[in-house]
C-alpha positions as CSV (number, residue, x, y, z in Angstrom):
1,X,2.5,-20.0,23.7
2,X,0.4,-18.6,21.5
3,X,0.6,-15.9,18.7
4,X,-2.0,-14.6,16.9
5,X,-1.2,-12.3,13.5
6,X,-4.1,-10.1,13.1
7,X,-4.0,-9.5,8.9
8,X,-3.0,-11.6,5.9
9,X,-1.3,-8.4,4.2
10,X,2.1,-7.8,2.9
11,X,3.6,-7.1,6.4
12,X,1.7,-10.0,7.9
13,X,2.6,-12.7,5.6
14,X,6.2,-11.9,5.9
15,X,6.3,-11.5,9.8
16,X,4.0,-14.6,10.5
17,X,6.6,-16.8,7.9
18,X,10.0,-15.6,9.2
19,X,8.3,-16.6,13.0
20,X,7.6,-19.9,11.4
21,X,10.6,-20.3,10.1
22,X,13.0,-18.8,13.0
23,X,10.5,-21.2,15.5
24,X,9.7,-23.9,13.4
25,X,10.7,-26.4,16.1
26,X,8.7,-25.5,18.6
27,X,5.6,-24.9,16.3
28,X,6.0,-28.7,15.3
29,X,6.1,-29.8,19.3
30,X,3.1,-28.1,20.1
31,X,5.4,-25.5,22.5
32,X,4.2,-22.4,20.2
33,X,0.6,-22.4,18.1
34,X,1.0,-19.1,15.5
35,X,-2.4,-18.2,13.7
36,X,-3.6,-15.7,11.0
37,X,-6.7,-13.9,11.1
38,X,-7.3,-12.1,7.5
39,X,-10.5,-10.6,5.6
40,X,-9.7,-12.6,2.3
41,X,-8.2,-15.8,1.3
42,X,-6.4,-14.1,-1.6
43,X,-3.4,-11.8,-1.3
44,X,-3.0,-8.9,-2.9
45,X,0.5,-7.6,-4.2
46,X,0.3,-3.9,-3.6
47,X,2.9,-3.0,-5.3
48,X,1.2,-3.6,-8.3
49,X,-1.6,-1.0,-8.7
50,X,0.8,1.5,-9.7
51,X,1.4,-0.7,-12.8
52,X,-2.1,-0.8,-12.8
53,X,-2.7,2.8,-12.8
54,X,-0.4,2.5,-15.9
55,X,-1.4,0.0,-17.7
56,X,1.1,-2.0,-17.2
57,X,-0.6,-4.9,-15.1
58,X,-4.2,-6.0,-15.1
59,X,-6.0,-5.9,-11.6
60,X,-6.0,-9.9,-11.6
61,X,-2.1,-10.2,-11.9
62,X,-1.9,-9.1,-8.5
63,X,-3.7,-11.5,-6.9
64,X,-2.5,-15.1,-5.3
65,X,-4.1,-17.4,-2.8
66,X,-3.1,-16.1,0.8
67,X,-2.7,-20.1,2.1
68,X,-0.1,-21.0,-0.4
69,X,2.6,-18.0,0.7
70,X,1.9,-19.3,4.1
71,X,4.4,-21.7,5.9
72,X,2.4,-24.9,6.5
73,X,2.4,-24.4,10.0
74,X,0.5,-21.3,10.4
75,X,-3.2,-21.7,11.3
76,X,-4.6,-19.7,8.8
77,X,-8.7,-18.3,8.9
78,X,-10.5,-16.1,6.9
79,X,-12.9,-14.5,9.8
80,X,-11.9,-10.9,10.2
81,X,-11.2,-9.6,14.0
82,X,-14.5,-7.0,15.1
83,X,-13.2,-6.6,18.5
84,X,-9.9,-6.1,20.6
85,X,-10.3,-7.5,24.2
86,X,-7.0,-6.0,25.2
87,X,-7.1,-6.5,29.1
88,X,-8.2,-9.8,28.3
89,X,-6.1,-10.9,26.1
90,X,-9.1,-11.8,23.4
91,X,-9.6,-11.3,19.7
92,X,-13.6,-11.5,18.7
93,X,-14.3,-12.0,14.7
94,X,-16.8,-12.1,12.0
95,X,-18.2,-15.1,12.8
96,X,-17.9,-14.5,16.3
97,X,-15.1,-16.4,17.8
98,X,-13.1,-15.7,20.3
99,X,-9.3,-16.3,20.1
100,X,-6.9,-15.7,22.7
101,X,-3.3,-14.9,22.4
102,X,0.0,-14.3,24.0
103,X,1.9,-12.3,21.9
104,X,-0.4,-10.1,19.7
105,X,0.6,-9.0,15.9
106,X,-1.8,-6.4,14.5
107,X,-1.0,-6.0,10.7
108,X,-4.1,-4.6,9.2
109,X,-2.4,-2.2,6.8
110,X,-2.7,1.7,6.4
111,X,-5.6,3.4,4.4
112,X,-6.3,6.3,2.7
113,X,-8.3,8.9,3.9
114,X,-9.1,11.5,1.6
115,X,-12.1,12.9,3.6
116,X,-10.2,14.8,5.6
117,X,-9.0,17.5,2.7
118,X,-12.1,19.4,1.6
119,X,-12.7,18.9,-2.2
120,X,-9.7,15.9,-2.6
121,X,-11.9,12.6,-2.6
122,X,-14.4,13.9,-5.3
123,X,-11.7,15.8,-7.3
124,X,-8.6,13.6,-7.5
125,X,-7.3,10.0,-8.9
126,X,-5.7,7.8,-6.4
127,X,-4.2,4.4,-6.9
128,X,-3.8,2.7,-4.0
129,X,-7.1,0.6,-4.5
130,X,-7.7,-1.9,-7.7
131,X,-10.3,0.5,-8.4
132,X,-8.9,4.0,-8.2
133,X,-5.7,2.6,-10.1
134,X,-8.4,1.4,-12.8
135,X,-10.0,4.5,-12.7
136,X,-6.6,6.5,-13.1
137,X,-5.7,4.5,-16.4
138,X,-8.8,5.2,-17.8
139,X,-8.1,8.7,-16.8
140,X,-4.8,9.0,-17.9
141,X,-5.4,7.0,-21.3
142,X,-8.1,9.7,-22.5
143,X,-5.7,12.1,-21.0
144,X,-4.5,14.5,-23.8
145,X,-2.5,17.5,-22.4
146,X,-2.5,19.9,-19.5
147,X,-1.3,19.8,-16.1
148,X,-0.6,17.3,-13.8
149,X,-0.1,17.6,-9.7
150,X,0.9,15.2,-7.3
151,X,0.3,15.8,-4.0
152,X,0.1,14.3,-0.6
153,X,0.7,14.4,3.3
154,X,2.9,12.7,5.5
155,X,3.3,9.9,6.3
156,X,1.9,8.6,2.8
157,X,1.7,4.9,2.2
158,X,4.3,3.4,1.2
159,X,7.4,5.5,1.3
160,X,8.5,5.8,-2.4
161,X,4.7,5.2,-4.4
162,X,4.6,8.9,-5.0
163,X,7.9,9.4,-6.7
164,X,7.6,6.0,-8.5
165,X,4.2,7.3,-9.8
166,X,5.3,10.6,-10.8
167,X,8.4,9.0,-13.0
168,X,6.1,6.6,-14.3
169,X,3.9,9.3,-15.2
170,X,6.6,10.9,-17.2
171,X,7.3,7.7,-19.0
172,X,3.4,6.8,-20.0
173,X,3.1,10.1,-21.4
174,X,6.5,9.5,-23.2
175,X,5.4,6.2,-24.8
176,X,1.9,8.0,-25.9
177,X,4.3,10.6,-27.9
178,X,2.6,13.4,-25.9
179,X,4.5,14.3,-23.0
180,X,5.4,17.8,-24.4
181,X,1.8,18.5,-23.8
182,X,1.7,17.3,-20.3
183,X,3.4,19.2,-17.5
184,X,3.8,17.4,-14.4
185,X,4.4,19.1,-10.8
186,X,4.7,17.1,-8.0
187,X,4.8,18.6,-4.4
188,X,5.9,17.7,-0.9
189,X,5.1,18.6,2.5
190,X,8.8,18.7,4.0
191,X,12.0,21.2,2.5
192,X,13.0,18.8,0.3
193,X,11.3,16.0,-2.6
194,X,11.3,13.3,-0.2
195,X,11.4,12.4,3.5
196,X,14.9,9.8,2.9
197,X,17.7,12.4,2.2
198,X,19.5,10.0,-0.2
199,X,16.2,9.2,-2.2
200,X,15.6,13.6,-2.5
201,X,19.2,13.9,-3.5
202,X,18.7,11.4,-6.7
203,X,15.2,12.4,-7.4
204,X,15.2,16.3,-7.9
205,X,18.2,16.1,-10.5
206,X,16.9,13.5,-12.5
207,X,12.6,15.8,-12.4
208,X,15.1,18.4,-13.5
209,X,16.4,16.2,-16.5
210,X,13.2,14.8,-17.3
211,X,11.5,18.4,-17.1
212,X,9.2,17.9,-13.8
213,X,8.7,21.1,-11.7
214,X,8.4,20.6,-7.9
215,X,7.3,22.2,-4.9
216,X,8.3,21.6,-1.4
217,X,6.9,22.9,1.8
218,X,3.5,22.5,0.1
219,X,0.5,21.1,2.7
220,X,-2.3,20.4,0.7
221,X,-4.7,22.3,2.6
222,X,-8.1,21.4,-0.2
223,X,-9.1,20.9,-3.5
């Protein structure tokens, strides 16, 4: 059998190593052969470009080699897949090879796309890139009162980035002594501060403590 992981991401490196793991016995008979396909030999720990957008991280922190978090046993490439051959069972890359598969993994990740709100991609700071979060510090360093909004749509990637970013917001501007100059408002598309009912139930009292305003039912509709 063969199983082909299509993506060297977060999501990726942790299916493709608990399959390793869980089959590690047939992978060492030959019975099962389980490859990655990614666009990098380095790994990059998402989670960290909100501390770079704060200044808490720099951009190279976040970055490992993608074969060391890998169980020995994977078949790991760097040759991006072009093409799906889906009734054929057939990956094409980069470098034009073919691979073929029995059970298919695709793991390429979600991405932003701010094109589709007039005005948003040449008006607003994002951070789920090294460089928009590089950009944002920059932005947010020279920053020295006025208003703040966050805003996005849903789904959004990565389920709690925008309340992690709006608290850590809060407690940049705290540590610069200015955050009485800075008012922050963060908005959501549903009826309440975040889809998970248990994560809205601890997060509006604590904006009310820390003095954020919110706005729910609020679609971002352009910029």
């Amino acid at each position: 059998m063969k199983i082909l992981v299509i993506g060297g991401g977060m999501g990726g490196t942790i299916l493709a190593n608990n399959v390793a793991r869980t089959l590690k016995d047939d992978l060492k008979s030959g019975k099962v052969q389980l490859t990655m396909l990614s666009a990098s030999d380095k790994h990059m720990y998402q989670p960290g470009l909100l501390y770079v957008a704060v200044g808490k991280m720099t951009p190279d922190e976040m970055y490992k080699d993608q074969a060391s978090l890998l169980e020995p046993s994977i078949q790991f490439h760097v040759d991006p897949v072009e093409t799906f051959m889906l009734d054929q069972n057939q990956v094409k890359t980069k470098g034009g090879k073919v691979h073929s598969y029995d059970i298919l993994v695709i793991a390429t990740g979600s991405r932003m796309f701010p094109d589709s709100i007039p005005g948003l991609k040449e008006n607003a700071e994002f951070f789920y890139t090294e460089e928009t979060a590089v950009k944002l510090f920059h932005r947010i360093r020279e920053f020295q009162g006025g208003k703040i909004v966050i805003a996005m749509g849903v789904p959004h990637k990565c389920p709690m980035a925008p309340l992690e970013i709006t608290f850590m917001l809060d407690d940049f501007f705290r540590d610069r002594g200015i955050r009485d100059k800075v008012q922050i408002h963060y908005t959501y598309p549903i009826g309440r501060v975040h889809t998970l009912e248990n994560v809205a139930k601890w997060a509006q009292p604590e904006m009310d403590k820390r003095g954020i305003t919110y706005e729910t039912l609020f679609n971002l509709k352009s910029v």
